[in-house]
C-alpha positions as CSV (number, residue, x, y, z in Angstrom):
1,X,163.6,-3.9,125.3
2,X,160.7,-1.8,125.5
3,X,162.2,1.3,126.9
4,X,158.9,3.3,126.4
5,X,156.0,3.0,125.3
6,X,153.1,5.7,126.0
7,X,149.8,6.1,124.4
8,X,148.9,9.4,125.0
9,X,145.0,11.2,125.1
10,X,145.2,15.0,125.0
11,X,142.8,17.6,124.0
12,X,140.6,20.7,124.5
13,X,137.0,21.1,126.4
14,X,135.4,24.3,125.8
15,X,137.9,26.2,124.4
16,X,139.9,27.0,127.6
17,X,140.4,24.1,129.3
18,X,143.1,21.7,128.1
19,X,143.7,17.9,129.6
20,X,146.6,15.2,129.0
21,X,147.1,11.7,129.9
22,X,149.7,9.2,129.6
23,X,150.5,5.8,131.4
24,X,153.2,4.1,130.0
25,X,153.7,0.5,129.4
26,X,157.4,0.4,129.1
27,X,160.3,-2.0,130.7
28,X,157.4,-4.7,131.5
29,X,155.5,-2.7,133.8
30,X,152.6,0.1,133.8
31,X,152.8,3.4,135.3
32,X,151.1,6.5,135.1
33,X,153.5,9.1,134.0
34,X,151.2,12.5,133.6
35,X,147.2,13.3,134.0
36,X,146.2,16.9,134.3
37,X,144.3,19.4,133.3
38,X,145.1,22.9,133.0
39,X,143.3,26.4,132.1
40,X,144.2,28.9,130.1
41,X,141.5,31.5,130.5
42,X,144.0,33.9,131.2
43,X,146.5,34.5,129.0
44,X,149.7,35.1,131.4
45,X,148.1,32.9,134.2
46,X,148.0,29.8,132.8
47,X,146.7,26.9,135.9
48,X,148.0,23.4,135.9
49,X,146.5,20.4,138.1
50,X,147.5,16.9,138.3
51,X,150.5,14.7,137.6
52,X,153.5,16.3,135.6
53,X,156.6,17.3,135.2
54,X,157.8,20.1,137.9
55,X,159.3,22.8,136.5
56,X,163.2,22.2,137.0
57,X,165.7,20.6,135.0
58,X,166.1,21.8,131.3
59,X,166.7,18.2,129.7
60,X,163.7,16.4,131.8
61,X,161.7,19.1,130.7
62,X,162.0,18.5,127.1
63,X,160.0,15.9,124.8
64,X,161.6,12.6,124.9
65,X,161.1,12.1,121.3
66,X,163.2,15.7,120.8
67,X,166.6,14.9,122.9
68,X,169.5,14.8,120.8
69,X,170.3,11.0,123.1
70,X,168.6,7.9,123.8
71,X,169.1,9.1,127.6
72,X,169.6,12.5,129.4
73,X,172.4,13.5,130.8
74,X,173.4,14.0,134.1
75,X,172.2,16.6,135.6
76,X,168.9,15.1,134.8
77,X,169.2,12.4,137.7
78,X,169.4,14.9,140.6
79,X,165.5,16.0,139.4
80,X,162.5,13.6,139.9
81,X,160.2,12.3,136.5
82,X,157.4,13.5,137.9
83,X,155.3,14.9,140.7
84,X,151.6,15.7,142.0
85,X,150.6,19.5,142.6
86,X,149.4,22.8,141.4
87,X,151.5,24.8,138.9
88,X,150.6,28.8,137.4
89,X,152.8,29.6,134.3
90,X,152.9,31.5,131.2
91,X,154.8,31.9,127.9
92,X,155.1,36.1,127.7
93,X,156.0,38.9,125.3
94,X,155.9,37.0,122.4
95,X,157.7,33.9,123.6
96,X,160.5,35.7,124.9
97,X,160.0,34.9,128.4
98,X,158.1,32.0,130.3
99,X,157.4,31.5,134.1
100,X,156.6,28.9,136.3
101,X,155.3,28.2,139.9
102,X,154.5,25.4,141.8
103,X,153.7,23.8,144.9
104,X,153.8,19.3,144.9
105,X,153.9,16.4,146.9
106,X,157.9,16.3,146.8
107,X,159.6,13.0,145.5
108,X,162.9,11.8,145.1
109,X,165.1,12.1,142.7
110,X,164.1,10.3,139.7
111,X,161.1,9.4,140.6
112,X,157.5,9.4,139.3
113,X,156.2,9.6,143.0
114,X,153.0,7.8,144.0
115,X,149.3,8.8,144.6
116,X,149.6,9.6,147.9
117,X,152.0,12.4,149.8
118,X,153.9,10.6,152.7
119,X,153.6,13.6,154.5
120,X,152.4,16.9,155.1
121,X,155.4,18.5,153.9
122,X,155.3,20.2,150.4
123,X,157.7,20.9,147.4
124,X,157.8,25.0,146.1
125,X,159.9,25.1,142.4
126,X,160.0,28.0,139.8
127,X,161.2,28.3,137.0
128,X,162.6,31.3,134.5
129,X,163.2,31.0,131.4
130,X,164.5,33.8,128.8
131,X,164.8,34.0,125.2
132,X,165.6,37.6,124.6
133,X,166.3,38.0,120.9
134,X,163.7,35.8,119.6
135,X,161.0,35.7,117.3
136,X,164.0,38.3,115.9
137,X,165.6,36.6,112.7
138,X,169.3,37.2,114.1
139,X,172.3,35.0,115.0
140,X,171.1,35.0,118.6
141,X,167.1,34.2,117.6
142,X,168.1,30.9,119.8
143,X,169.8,31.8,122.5
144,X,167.8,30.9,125.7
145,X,169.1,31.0,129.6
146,X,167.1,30.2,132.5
147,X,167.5,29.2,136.2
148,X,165.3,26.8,138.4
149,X,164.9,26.1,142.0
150,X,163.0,24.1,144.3
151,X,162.6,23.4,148.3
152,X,161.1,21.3,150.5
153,X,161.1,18.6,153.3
154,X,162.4,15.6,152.5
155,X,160.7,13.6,155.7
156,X,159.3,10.2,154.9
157,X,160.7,10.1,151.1
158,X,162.2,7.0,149.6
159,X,166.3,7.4,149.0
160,X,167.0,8.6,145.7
161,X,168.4,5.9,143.3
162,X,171.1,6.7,140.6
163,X,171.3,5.1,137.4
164,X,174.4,5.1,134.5
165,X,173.7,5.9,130.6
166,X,172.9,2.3,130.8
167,X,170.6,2.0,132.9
168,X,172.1,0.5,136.0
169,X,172.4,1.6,139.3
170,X,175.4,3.1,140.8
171,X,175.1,4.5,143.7
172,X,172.8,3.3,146.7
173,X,173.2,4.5,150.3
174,X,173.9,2.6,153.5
175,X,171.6,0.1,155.5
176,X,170.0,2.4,158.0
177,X,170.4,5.8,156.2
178,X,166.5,7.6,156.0
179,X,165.4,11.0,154.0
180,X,165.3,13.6,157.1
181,X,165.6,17.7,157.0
182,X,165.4,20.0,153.7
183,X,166.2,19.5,150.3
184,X,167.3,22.3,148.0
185,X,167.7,22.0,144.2
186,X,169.4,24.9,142.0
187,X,169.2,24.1,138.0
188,X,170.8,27.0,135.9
189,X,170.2,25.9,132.0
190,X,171.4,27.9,128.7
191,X,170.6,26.4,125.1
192,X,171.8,28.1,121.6
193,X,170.8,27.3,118.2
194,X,171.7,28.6,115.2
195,X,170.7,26.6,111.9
196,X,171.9,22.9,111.9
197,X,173.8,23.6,115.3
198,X,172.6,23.3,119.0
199,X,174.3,23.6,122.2
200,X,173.2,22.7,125.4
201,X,174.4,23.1,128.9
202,X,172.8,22.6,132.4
203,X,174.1,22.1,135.9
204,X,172.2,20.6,138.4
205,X,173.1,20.8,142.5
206,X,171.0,18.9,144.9
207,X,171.5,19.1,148.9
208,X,169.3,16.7,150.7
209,X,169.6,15.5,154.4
210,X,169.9,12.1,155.3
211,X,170.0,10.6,158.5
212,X,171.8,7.2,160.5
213,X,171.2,7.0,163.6
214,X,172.0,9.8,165.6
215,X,174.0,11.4,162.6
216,X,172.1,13.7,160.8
217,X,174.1,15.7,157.7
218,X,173.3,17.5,155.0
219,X,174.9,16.3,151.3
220,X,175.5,18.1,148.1
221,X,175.3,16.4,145.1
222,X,176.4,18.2,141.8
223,X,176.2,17.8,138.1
224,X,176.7,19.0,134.9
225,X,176.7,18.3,131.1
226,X,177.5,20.1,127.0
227,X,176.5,18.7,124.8
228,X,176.5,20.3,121.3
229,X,174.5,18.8,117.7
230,X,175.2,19.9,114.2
231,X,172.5,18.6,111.4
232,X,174.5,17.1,108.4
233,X,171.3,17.5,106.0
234,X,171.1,20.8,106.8
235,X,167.7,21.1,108.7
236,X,167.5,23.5,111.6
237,X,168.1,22.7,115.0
238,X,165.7,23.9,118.0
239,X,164.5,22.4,121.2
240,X,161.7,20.8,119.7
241,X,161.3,18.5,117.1
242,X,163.3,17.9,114.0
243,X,161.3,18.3,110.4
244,X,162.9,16.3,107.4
245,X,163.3,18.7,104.2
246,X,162.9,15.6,102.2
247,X,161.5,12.8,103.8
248,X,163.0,9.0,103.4
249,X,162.2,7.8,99.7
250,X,165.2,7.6,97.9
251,X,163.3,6.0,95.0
252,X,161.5,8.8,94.5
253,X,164.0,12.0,94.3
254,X,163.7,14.6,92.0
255,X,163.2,18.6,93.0
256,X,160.1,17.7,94.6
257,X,160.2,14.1,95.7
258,X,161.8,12.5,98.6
259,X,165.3,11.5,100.0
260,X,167.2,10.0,102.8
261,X,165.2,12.2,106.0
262,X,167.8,14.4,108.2
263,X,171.3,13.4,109.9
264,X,172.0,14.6,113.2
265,X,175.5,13.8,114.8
266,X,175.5,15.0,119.0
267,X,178.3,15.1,121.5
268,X,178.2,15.4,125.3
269,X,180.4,15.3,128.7
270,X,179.2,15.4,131.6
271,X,180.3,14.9,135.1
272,X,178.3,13.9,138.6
273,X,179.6,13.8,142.0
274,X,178.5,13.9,145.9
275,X,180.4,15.7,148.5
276,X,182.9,13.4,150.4
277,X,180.8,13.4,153.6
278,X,178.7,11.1,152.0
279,X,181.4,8.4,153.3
280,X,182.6,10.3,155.9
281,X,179.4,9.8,157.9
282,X,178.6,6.3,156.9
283,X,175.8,7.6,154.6
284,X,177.2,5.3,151.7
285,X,180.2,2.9,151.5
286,X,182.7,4.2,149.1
287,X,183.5,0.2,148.0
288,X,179.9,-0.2,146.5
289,X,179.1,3.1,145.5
290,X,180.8,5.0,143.5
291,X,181.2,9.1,144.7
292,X,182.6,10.2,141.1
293,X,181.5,9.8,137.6
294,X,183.1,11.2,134.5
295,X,180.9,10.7,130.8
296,X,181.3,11.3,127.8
297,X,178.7,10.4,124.6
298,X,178.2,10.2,121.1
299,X,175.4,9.8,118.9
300,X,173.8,9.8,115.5
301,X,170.1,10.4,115.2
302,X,168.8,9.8,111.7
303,X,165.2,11.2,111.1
304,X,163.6,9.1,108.2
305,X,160.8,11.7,108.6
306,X,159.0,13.5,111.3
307,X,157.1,10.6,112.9
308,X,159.8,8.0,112.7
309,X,163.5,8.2,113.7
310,X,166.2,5.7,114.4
311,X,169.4,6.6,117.0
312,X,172.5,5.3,118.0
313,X,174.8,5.8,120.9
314,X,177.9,5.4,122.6
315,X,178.2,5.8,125.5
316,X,181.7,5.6,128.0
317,X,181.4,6.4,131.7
318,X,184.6,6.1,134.3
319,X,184.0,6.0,138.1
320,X,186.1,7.4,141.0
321,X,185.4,5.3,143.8
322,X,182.6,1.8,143.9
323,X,184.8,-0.7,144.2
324,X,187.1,-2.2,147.6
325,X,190.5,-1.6,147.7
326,X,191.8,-4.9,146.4
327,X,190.4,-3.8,143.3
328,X,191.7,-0.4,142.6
329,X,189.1,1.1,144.6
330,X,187.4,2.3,141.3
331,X,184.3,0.5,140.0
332,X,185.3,-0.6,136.0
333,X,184.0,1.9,133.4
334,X,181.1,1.2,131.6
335,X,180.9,1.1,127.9
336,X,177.8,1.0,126.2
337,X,176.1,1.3,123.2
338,X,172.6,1.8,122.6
339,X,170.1,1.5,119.1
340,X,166.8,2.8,119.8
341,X,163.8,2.7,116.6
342,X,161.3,5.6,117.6
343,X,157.8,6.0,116.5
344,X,156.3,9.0,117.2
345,X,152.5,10.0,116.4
346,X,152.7,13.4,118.5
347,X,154.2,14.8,116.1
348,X,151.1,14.7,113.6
């Protein structure tokens, strides 16, 4: 399949005024993922406007083209794709700290959102984000911990959909059941690089209300992932992009000529679960949906050169609850492994 597939139109208008737009074509359909514009007159007040990513989960927030798997983790499903609104931000002191406030529309959980605000109600995130020791040339140059929050009401919203590694959903709630009352997300994040290595860990908790009827409850959701990365070829390891030392032409080595590109092996468990009352109060039925999942992944990434890079992983998730009685009462695990080819002219 298509997973993704995103022409992208960015640039700069008079020096201070930057604008980005990019619809994607992916999965047989056509959405528009981000279109702002943003100005960066001043340098520590930086003013975003449009369609993007709010400023929450660590993993959503990065490239897609940079993750160390064909799909985030976790945590990543208890924060939305994208949302409308205003944003102020800055990268400070030399990189070593970066800020973020907003105000949007407010969308579900893994959503894109749509045009239009279903309600008058907003969405206020922030996000902090410290890397202390860098541009320092030290063992902890890539250390970097941050913490994100948002609030807002959740009145009118569509019902957050959850989906597994592969792609299919897992967890739906009850006939009847609407979005009613506050949501709350909390997002603490830490990465650590240090040469070929990486490390990465994030927890995500979401409470939302939810309504049936006359029952009206608020639910916790919670997540988390690690996942760690070691670079085989040697190549150092950052949040960003990874750069080839030798580019793939085997045909061609010598001490200047080119080789087999960069070898990446990753790791990660993770873990997602909602609060029992979820069942208790008939929000969700505990023989269809599933209140418990446990991952683990693995992957190799293999960089031919920095436009072009080819991935595979495995990926085996086991579920506590999803399925009636009869059956065990636990929905079978899924096993899945995924090849993705990646062409990426960003990176130019």
């Amino acid at each position: 399949m298509i997973r993704r597939a995103r022409p992208t139109i960015f640039g700069t208008v008079y020096k201070y005024l930057d604008f980005f737009i990019r619809p994607d074509f992916g999965l047989g359909t056509t959405a528009l993922y981000d279109a702002y514009i943003q100005l960066n007159y001043i340098p520590w007040l930086q003013i975003r406007a449009g369609k993007f990513k709010s400023p929450i989960g660590l993993e959503r927030l990065q490239n897609d083209d940079n993750t160390d798997f064909v799909e985030r983790g976790l945590p990543t499903l208890l924060v939305p794709y994208r949302d409308i609104g205003f944003q102020v931000g800055a990268n400070l002191f030399e990189d070593r700290l970066s800020y973020q406030v907003g105000v949007f529309d407010g969308v579900p959980d893994l959503s894109i959102g749509t045009d239009t605000a279903v309600s008058d109600h907003r969405d206020y995130a922030g996000r902090l984000f410290l890397t202390p020791f860098a541009p320092s040339k030290n063992l902890l140059e890539g250390l970097g911990v941050g913490f994100a929050a948002s609030g807002g009401n959740t009145d009118g919203e569509a019902l957050p959909v959850y989906r597994t590694f592969g792609q299919e959903t897992f967890f739906t709630f009850a006939a009847g059941v609407t979005a009613a009352g506050h949501r709350t997300r909390l997002a603490p994040q830490a990465y650590y690089y240090v040469g070929p290595f990486g490390l990465v860990s994030e927890y995500g908790l979401n409470e939302e209300g939810f309504q049936k009827s006359n029952i009206r409850r608020n639910i916790a959701i919670r997540a988390y992932q690690v996942e760690a990365s070691y670079i085989l070829t040697g190549e150092k390891k950052g949040f960003g992009a990874v750069a080839p030392k030798r580019n793939f032409d085997p045909l061609h080595r010598g001490n200047n000529g080119g080789g087999w590109g960069a070898v990446e092996l990753a790791v990660r468990l993770g873990d997602w679960e909602a609060e029992s009352g979820v069942y208790n109060y008939g929000l969700a039925s505990d023989a269809t949906s599933p209140r418990h999942l446990h991952e683990w992944d693995g992957g190799v990434n293999w960089y031919l050169n920095r436009l072009v890079r080819i991935s595979g992983d495995y990926a085996n998730t086991a579920f506590g609850g999803g399925a009636a009685a009869s059956a065990g009462g636990n929905k079978l695990p899924e096993k899945v492994f995924i090849l993705r080819f990646q062409l990426n002219f960003g990176q130019l």
